[in-house]
C-alpha positions in Angstrom: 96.3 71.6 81.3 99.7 70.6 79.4 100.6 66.7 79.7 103.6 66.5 81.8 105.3 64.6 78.8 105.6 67.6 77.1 108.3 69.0 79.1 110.5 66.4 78.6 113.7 68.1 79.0 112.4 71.9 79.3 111.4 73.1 82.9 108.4 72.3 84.5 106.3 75.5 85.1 104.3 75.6 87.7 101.8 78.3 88.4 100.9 79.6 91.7 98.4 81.7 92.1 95.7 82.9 95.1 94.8 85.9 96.6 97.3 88.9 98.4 97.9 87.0 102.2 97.0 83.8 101.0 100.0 82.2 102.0 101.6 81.7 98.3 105.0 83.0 99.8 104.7 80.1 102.2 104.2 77.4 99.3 106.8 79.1 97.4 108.9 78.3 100.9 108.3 75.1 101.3 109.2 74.4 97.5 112.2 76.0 97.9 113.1 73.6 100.7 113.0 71.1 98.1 114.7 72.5 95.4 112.5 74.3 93.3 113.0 78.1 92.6 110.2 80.2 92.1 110.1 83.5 90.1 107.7 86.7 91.9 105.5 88.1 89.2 104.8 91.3 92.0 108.8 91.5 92.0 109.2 91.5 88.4 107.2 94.1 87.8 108.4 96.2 90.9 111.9 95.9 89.0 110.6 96.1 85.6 109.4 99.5 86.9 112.7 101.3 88.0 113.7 104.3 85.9 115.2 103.9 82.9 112.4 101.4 82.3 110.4 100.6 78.9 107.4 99.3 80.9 107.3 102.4 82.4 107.8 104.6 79.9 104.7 102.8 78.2 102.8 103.7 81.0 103.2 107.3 81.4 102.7 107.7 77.7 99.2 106.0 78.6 98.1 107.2 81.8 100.0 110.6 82.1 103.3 112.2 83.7 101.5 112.7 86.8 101.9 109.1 87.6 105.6 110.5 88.2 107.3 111.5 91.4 109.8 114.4 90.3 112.7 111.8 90.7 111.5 109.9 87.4 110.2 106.8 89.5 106.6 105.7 89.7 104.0 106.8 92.2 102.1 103.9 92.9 99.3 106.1 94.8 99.1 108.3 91.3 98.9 105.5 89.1 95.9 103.7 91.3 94.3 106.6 91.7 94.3 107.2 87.8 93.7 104.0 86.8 91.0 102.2 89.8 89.3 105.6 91.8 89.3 108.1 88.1 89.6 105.5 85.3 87.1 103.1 83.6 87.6 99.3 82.8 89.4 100.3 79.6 91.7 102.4 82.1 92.4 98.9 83.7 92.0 96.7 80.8 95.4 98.7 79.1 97.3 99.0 82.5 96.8 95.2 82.7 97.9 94.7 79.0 101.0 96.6 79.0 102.3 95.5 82.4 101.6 92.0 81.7 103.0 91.6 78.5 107.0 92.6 80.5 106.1 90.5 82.9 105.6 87.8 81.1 108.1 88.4 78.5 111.2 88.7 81.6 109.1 85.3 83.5 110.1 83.6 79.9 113.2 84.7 79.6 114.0 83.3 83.6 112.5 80.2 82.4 114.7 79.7 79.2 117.5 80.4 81.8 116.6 77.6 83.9 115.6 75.5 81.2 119.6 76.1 79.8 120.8 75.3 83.5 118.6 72.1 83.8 116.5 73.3 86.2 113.9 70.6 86.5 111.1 72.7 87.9 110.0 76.2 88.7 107.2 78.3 90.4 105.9 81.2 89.1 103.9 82.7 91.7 101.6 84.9 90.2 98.3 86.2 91.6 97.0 87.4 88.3 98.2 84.0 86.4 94.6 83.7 84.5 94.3 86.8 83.6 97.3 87.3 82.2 97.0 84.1 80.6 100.1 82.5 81.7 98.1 79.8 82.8 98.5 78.1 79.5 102.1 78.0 79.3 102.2 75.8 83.1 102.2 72.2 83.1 100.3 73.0 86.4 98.9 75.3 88.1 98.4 75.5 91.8 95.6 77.7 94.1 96.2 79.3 97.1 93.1 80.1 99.1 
């Protein structure tokens, strides 16, 4: 864990992170009430995904045009079903790096934001923040059970 005095005049980050249902939405709440704005890692990369889209195109270059309804946008059935029920952990392993890395990369680039607007403090609520290794860049981190 970071020591606090590092973020002397940089926002705080602070990670949530727990389990779909846990109640994370509910600590992000109740943060809010107080001032603190949180960033949704599942929302990022819902937006991150919307045609024309970089991540996206990534992925179908990976996994396959199949993953595709015939509008262009993503079939999240297709893409689980390639990935966890037909894939292997390498399947997973590359889904997990290319999503994360534009995830991360737009969770950064709120942060700066926020850091520019002296924002003192922010959640990221992100249920996949060790494995993606964001972990390291909060000052702390907080589980939801």
């Amino acid at each position: 864990m970071t020591d606090l005095n590092t973020y002397a005049g940089r926002t705080l980050r602070i990670g949530l992170t727990g389990p779909t249902g846990a109640g994370k939405g509910t600590v992000a709440a109740a943060f809010a009430r107080f001032g603190v704005p949180s960033i949704d890692t599942d929302k990022v990369y819902h937006d991150l995904l919307i045609p024309p889209s970089e991540c996206l195109g990534e992925l179908v270059g990976r996994v396959g045009q199949d993953i595709l309804n015939p509008d262009g946008t993503l079939d999240r059935r297709a893409l689980a079903r390639r990935v966890f029920d037909e894939g292997d952990e390498r399947d997973h392993d590359d889904l997990n790096r290319i999503t994360h890395r534009y995830v991360l990369d737009m969770v950064r680039a709120c942060c700066a934001g926020l850091d520019k607007a002296g924002v003192r403090a922010v959640l990221v609520d992100a249920p996949l923040l060790y494995e993606s290794g964001f972990d390291k860049e909060c000052g702390r981190v907080l589980a939801v059970l």
